[in-house]
N, C-alpha and C positions, 0 to 999 in steps of 0.2 A: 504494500500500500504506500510505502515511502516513498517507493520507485516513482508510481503514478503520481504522487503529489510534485516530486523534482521534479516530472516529466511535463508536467503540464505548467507549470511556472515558468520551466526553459522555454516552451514552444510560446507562451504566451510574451514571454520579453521579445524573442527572437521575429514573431510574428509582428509585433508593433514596431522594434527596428525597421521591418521589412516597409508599412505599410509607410512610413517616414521616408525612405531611402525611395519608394515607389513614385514620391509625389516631383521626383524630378522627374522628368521627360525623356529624356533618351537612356536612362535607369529603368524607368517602371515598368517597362514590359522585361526586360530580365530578369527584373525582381519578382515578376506576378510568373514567370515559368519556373521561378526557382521554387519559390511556393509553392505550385502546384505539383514539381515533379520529386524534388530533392532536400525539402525541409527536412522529415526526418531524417535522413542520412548524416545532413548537419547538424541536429542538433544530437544524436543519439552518439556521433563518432566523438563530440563534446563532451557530453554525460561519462562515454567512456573513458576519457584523456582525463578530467578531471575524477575522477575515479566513482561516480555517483549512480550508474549504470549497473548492471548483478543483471543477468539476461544469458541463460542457461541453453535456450533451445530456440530453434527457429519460430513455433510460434507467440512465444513471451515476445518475439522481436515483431513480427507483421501484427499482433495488438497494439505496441509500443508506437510504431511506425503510423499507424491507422492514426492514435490517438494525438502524435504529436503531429501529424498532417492537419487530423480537421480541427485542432486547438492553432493551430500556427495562422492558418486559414482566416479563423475568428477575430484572433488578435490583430490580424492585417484588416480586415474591414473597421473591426472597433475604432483603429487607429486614418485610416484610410480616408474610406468615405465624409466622416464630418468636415478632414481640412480640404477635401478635394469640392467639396458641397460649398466652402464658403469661400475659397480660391477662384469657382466660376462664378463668382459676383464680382473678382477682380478683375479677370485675365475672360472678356467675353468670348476669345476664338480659339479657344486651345479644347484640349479633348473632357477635360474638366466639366465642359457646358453637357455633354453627354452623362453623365454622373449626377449631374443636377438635376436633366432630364427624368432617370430612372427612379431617383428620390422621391421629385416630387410626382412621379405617377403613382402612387402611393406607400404606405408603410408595409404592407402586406405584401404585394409586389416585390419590395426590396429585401423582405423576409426570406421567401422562395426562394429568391434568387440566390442569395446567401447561402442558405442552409444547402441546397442545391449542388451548388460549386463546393461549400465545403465539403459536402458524401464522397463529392469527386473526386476532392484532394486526399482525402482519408482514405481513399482505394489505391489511387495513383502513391499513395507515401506508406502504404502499409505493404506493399512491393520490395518498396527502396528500403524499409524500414526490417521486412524481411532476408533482402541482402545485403545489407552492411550485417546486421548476426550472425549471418551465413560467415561473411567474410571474418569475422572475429574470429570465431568458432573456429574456423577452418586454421589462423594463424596461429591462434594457441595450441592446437594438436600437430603444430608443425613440426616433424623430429627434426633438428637442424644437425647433429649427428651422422647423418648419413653421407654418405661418401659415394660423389659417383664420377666414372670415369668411363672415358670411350675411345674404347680404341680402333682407329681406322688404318687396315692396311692396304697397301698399295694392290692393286688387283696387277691380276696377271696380265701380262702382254701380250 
């Protein structure tokens, strides 16, 4: 339960960075595929380095993944939409005005849409969130002991 509580703390910092970094222009679309594809991997390969991570099998990891995708998600909107909503009252021609649009076509609307993309991102990061454990996994059972050599003779003439 600890784990999930780190895990969603990191995804929620990490998401709000994201939706901050997003409101530059030629950033935000990187930042919104980084979300969608490769959040948990970032944040879980984190978890791990600073040693807060314990994730035993591959699917403790596509939960993990799943959950820091569509908490990462949230936090990018949380953070996102309100400064992109009052930026297109400043900046009329930029893609902001779009964002505005979606807002005010209603609360409910913008609900959907949300939760919607976040399911996505929680399938598309519970992938990634499945193979970064894979990859863990795989490096700690690596016997590095092992000795290998090849030997190539020269063939006949």
């Amino acid at each position: 339960m600890e784990n999930i509580k780190k895990l969603v703390i990191f995804s929620l910092i990490f998401g709000a960075i994201s939706g901050v970094l997003a409101l530059i222009p030629v950033i935000g679309v990187i930042v919104l595929l980084m979300i969608i594809f490769c959040s948990s991997f970032i944040i879980l390969v984190y978890m791990k380095k600073t040693g807060d991570l314990i994730c035993t099998n591959e699917q403790m990891g596509l939960a993990y993944g799943g959950v820091a995708g569509f908490v990462a998600y949230i936090g990018f909107v949380i953070t996102f939409l309100p400064i992109a909503f009052v930026l297109s009252f400043i900046f009329k021609e930029s893609y902001f005005t779009g964002i505005s649009m979606i807002l005010k076509s209603g609360f409910t609307l913008t609900i959907m849409l949300t939760l919607f993309i976040g399911i996505l991102c929680g399938m598309m990061n519970a992938f990634s969130g499945l193979a970064s454990v894979y990859f863990f996994n795989s490096e700690s059972k690596k016997n590095n002991n092992v000795k290998f050599s090849l030997d190539i003779k020269k063939g006949k003439k």
